[in-house]
Each structure stands twice: as C-alpha cells, then as structure tokens.
C-alpha positions in Angstrom: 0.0 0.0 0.0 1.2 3.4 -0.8 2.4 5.6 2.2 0.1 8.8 2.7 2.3 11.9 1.8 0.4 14.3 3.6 -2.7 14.9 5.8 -4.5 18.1 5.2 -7.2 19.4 7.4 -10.2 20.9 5.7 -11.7 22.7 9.2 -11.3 19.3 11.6 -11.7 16.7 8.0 -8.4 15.1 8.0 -7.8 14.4 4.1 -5.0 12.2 2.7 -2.7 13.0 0.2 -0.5 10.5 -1.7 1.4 13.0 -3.9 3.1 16.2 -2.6 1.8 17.9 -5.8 -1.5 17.0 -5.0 -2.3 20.9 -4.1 -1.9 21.7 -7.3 -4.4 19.8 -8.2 -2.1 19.2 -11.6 -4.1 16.1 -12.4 -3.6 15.2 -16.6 -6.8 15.7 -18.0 -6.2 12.6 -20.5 -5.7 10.0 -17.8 -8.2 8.6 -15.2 -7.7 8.5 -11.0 -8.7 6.7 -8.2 -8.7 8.6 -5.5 -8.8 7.3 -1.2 -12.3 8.5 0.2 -11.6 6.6 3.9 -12.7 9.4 5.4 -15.9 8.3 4.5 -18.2 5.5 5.9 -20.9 3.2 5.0 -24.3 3.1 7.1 -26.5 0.0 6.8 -30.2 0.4 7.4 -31.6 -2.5 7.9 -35.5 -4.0 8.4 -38.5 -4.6 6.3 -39.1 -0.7 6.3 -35.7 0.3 5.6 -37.1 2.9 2.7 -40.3 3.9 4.5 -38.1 4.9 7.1 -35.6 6.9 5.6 -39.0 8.2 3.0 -39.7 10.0 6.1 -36.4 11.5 7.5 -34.8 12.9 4.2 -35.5 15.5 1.6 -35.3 13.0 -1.2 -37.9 11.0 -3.2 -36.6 7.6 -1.5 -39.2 6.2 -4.5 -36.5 6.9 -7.2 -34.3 4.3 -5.6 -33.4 1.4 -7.2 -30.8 -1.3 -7.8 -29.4 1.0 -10.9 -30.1 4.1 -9.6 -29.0 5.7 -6.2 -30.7 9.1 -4.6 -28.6 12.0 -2.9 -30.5 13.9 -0.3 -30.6 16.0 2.7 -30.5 14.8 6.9 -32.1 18.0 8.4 -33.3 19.2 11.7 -36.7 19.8 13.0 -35.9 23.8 11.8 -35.0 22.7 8.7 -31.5 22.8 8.8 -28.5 20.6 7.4 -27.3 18.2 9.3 -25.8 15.9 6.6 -25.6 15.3 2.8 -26.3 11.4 2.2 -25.8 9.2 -0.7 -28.6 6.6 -0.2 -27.6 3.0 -1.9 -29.2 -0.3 -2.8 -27.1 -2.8 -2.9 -27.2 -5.6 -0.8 -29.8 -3.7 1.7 -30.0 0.1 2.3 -26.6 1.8 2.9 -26.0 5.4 3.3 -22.8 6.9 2.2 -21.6 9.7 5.0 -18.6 11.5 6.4 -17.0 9.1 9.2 -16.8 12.8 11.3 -20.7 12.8 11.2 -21.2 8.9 10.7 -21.9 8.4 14.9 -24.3 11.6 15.0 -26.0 10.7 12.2 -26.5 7.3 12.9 -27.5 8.7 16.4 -30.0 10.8 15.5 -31.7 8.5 12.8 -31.5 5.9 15.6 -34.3 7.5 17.6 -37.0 7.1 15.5 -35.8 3.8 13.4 -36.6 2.2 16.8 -40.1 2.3 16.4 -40.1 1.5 12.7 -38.2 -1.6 14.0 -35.3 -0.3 11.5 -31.5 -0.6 12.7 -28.9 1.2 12.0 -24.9 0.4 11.9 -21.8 1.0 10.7 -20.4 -1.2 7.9 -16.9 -2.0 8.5 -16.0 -4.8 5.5 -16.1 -2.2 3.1 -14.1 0.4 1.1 -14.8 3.5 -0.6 -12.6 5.1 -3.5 -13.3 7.6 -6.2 -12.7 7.3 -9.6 -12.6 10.4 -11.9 -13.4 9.2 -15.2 -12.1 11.7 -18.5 -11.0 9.3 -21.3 -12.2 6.2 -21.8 -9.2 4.6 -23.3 -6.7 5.0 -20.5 -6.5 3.3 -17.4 -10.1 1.6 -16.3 -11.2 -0.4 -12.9 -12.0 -3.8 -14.1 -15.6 -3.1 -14.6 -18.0 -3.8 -17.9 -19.4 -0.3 -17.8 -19.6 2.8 -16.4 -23.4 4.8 -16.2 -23.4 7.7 -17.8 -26.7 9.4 -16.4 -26.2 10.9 -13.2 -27.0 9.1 -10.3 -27.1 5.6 -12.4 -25.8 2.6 -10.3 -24.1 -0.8 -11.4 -22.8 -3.6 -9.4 -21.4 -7.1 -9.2 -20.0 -9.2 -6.3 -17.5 -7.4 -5.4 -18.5 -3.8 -5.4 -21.2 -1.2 -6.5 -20.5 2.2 -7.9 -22.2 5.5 -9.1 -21.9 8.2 -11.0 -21.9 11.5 -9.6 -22.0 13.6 -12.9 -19.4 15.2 -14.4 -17.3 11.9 -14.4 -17.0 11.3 -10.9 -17.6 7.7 -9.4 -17.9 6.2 -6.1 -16.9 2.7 -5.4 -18.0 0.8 -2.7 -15.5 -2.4 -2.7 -15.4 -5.5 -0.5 -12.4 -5.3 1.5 -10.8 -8.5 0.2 -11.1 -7.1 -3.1 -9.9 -3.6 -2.7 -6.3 -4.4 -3.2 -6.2 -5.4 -6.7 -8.5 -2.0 -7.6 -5.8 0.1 -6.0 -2.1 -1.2 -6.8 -3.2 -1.1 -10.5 -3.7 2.4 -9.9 -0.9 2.9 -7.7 1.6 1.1 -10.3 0.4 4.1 -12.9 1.1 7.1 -10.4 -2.7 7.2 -10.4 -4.0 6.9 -7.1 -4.1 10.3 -5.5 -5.7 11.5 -1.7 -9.3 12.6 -0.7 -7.7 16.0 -0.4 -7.5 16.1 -4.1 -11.1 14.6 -4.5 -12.0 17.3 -2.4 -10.6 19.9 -4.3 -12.0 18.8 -7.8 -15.3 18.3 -6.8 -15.7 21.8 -5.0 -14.8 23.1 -8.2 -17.9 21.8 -9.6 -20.1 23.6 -6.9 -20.4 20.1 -4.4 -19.3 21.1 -1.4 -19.6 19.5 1.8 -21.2 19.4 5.2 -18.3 19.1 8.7 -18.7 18.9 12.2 -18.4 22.5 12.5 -21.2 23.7 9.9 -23.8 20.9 11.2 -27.2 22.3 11.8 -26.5 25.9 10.3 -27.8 26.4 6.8 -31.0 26.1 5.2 -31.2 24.3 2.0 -32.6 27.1 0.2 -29.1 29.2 1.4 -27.2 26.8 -0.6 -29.3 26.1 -3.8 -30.2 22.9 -2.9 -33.9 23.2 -3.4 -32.3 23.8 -7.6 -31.7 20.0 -7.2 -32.7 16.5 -7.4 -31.9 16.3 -3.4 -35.0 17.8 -2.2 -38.3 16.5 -3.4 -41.4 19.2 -3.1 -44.0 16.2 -3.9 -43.0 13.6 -1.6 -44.8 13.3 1.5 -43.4 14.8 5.4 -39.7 14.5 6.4 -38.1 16.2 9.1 -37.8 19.9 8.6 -40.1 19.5 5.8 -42.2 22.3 7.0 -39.9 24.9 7.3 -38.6 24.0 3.6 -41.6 24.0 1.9 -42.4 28.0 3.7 -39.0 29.4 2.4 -39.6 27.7 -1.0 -43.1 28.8 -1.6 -43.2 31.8 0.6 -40.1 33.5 1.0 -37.9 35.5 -1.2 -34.6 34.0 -1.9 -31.9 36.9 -0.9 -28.6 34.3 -1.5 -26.9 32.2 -3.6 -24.5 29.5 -3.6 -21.1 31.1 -5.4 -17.0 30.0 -5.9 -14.3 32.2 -5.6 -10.5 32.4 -5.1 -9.6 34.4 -2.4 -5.9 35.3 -0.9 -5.8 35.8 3.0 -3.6 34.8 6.2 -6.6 34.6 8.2 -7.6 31.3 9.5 -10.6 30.6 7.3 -13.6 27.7 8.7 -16.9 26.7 7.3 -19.7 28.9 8.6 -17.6 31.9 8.6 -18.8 35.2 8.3 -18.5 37.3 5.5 -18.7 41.0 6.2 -19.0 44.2 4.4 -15.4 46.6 4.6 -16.7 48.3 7.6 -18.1 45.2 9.3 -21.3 45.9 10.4 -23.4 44.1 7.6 -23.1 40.5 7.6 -23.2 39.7 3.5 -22.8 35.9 3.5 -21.3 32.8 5.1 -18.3 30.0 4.4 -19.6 27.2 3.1 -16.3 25.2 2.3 -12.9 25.7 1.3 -9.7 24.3 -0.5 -6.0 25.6 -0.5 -4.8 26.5 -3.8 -1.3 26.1 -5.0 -0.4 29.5 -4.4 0.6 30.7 -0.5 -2.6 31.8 1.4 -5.3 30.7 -1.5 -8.3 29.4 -1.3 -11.1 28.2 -3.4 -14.4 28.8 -1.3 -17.7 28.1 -2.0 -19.8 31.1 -0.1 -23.8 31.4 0.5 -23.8 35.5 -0.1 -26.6 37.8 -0.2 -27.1 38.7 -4.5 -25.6 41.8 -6.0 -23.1 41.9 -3.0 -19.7 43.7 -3.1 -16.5 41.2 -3.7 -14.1 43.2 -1.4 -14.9 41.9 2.2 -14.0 41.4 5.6 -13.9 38.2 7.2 -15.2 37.1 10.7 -12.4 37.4 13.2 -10.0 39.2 10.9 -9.7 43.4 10.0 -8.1 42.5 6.6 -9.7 43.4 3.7 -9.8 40.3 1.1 -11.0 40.7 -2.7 -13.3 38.0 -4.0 -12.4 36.4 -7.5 -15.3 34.5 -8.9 -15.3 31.3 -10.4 -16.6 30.5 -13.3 -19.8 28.9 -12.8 -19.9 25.0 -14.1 -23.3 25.4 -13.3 -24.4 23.3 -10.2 -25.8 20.0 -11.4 -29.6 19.9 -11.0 
C-alpha cells in the first residue's frame, strides 16, 4: 500500500494526500484517477421498512431508488436545517454513504426514530470507498464492464457497487478483500491520489460539503439545494419539511451559492462570516474551502446575499480580502 504523503485538514476533516503535488491539483486531463475516500463510511439500514423509514427523514424522493439508480438527499433538523448530505444506496440492503466525522451523530439521530419502525442502524466495516474520476475512456479503467453515464445511475457485481456522480466522478464501494487489486493497478500508474484532491475537484464543480463544524446551520434554500434532485417538493413529510416548503413557496430567496478564489492569512472555517469593509453588515457565510497552490489561497464556496460587493471582511479578521469569482460550471440539477 502506498504511504500517505500528507494529511491536510479541511476545518477538523483530515484528508489524505498520496502525492506532494497533489495541491496543485495538476491532475492530466487525459488520464483517469482513483482517489482514497476513507474518510468516509458506509451506514446500513436494515428492516423490512428500511425505505419507509428513511421516506420519512430525508429530503429526497426515496421512491427513485433502485438497484441501478442511487438518490442524494438532505439529513435536516426539525428547523429545517442541514445536518448531513447522504448518498442513499441499494445494494445488498440500504446503505448510506456519510462523512466518518458525522457517521456516529447521524446514525445517532436516525437511531431514535428507526426504533419504532423496527429499522436498525450500523456501521459497515467490511467495506471500502474510492473515487474514480473518469475523463477518457481509453486509459487506465477499474476492471468493470461499464460505467453509467446518467447521473445518479448505479451498477454492481460481487465485489463492489459504484455511481456516478455527474461530471465523471464515481464512487466505489469495494469488498475489503477485493480492494487491493482495484488500488495497486492504480498505484503502479502514479494514479492513485488522496481525498484532499477529491475534495478539491469536486468543490470546483459547486459540491461542497457538510463538517462537524457547519452541522445544523444552513437552510437548504441558502445553498441552492432546493435547484436540485436532493429535495423533493411532492413527496410526503420528512423532518424539517415544514420549514422547507415555507421558504420555498413563501419566501424571497436573498442568497446564492457562489466559488471564488480568495488570498488571505486569516484562519478561514466553514460557517464563517462574511462581512461588508466596515463590518457591520453581515453579506454571507463560508460554506467550504480548498487551498490552492499559491501561498494563502483558497477556493471557497460562499452562500452570499445577491448583488453583494467582492471586497470583504472576514469574521475574526480586520483584513480586507477581494473576492475572485469562479466561473460557474453550473451546479448539477
């Protein structure tokens, strides 16, 4: 197994790097990774009423899933508020797809009310997640037949299941046993890289994620989550489900989810203030973040009030930072 280069911390996330140039994010856009996602863990849901269950405490249509097609959704509050994004699978049984940092409170809170639906919850420990970014299909490939090109499609054999998210990412969920043989034939390519990387690519197409420290703080709405297929206006109650449907229906959006490139020396965490120059207007928050290659940059992901000035102050710091956007790729719907 290849040694871990580096650790990065993305607020209290440790991600792995296998490559020191891995900050760069220089990946070859004509060859194909597999990347180390063991920060994340696998939740089994298990009972007759493992669907009806979960139908009830996500934001997601649990109807659209299927043995060839997973569902992303939402774990929110009783206010409405995120407590975790989930990837919801079907492959042998129910398993959600969560950060191991909120793995225990997720499984906590779901825990309550799974008791009465006679519904248990644990943590899978015989298996392994990678990701794969797929750009061209003739250089290096997993030993799979195919890969689904629709988002959120789903294929599988004995040894592992895998989806896509869009844009040519892929999640693997390998048997343990297996997992070997997947990674040295990426490791003998110099093609195995670190969830830090994964990290960083993927927040560059607008999918950012939820930590410890921004648990329970934004509304979907904030985030331009109700844009997409993880919250479902015509399904039936979930938690939070009230509060959703009043700031869909009744409220007037004021933010919007948007990337920049910023430069600063200031300590920078998700749910961070943004300020205006004279701080006494708060225009937005930190959603997440990723160092660039350059000292002191960043690639952030920000919920910010519309039409709001770039030059800001951030909470806990009297610098002034200018905001670069991004251009959009367009969060998928």
């Amino acid at each position: 197994m290849m040694t871990t280069h580096k650790n990065y911390f993305i607020n209290s996330r440790s991600l792995t790097s296998y490559n020191p140039l891995e900050i760069k994010l220089a990946v070859n856009k004509e060859k194909n990774y597999l990347f180390d996602l063991s920060y994340l863990d696998v939740l089994e849901v298990s009972g007759e009423k493992a669907t009806e269950f979960l139908q009830g405490q996500l934001t997601c249509d649990l109807k659209n899933l299927s043995d060839i097609q997973m569902v992303q959704g939402i774990q929110c509050n009783l206010k409405g508020r995120i407590l975790a994004l989930l990837d919801v699978v079907l492959w042998d049984g129910v398993k959600l797809i969560v950060p191991g940092d909120l793995s225990e409170a997720t499984q906590s809170s779901l825990a309550k009310t799974a008791q009465l639906s006679r519904v248990s919850i644990n943590k899978n420990e015989e298996l392994r997640l990678m990701g794969f970014y797929l750009q061209n299909t003739k250089d290096l490939l997993p030993d799979v037949s195919f890969f689904p090109e629709m988002k959120h499609g789903q294929t599988y054999n004995e040894a592992l299941c895998y989806y896509h998210l869009g844009n040519g990412f892929y999640i693997f969920i390998v048997k343990k046993e297996q997992s070997d043989k997947l990674i040295n034939k990426f490791i003998s390519q110099e093609q195995f890289l670190g969830s830090f990387c994964w990290h960083g690519l993927r927040l560059h197409h607008e999918q950012f994620d939820i930590y410890p420290e921004s648990r329970g703080l934004f509304l979907p709405h904030r985030l331009g989550l109700h844009e997409t297929s993880l919250i479902s206006f015509n399904k039936g109650c979930y938690k939070g489900q009230e509060i959703i449907a009043r700031t869909h229906y009744k409220a007037t959006i004021k933010h919007q989810l948007k990337l920049f490139t910023i430069q600063t020396e200031a300590a920078i965490f998700s749910g961070q203030k943004l300020l205006n120059t004279t701080g006494d207007s708060e225009l937005g928050e930190l959603v997440d973040y990723s160092p660039l290659a350059e000292k002191h940059s960043y690639l952030i992901a920000v919920s910010i009030l519309k039409e709001s000035p770039t030059t800001v102050r951030l909470q806990g710091s009297e610098q002034l930072i200018t905001m670069i956007e991004l251009e959009s790729n367009t969060m998928e719907k």
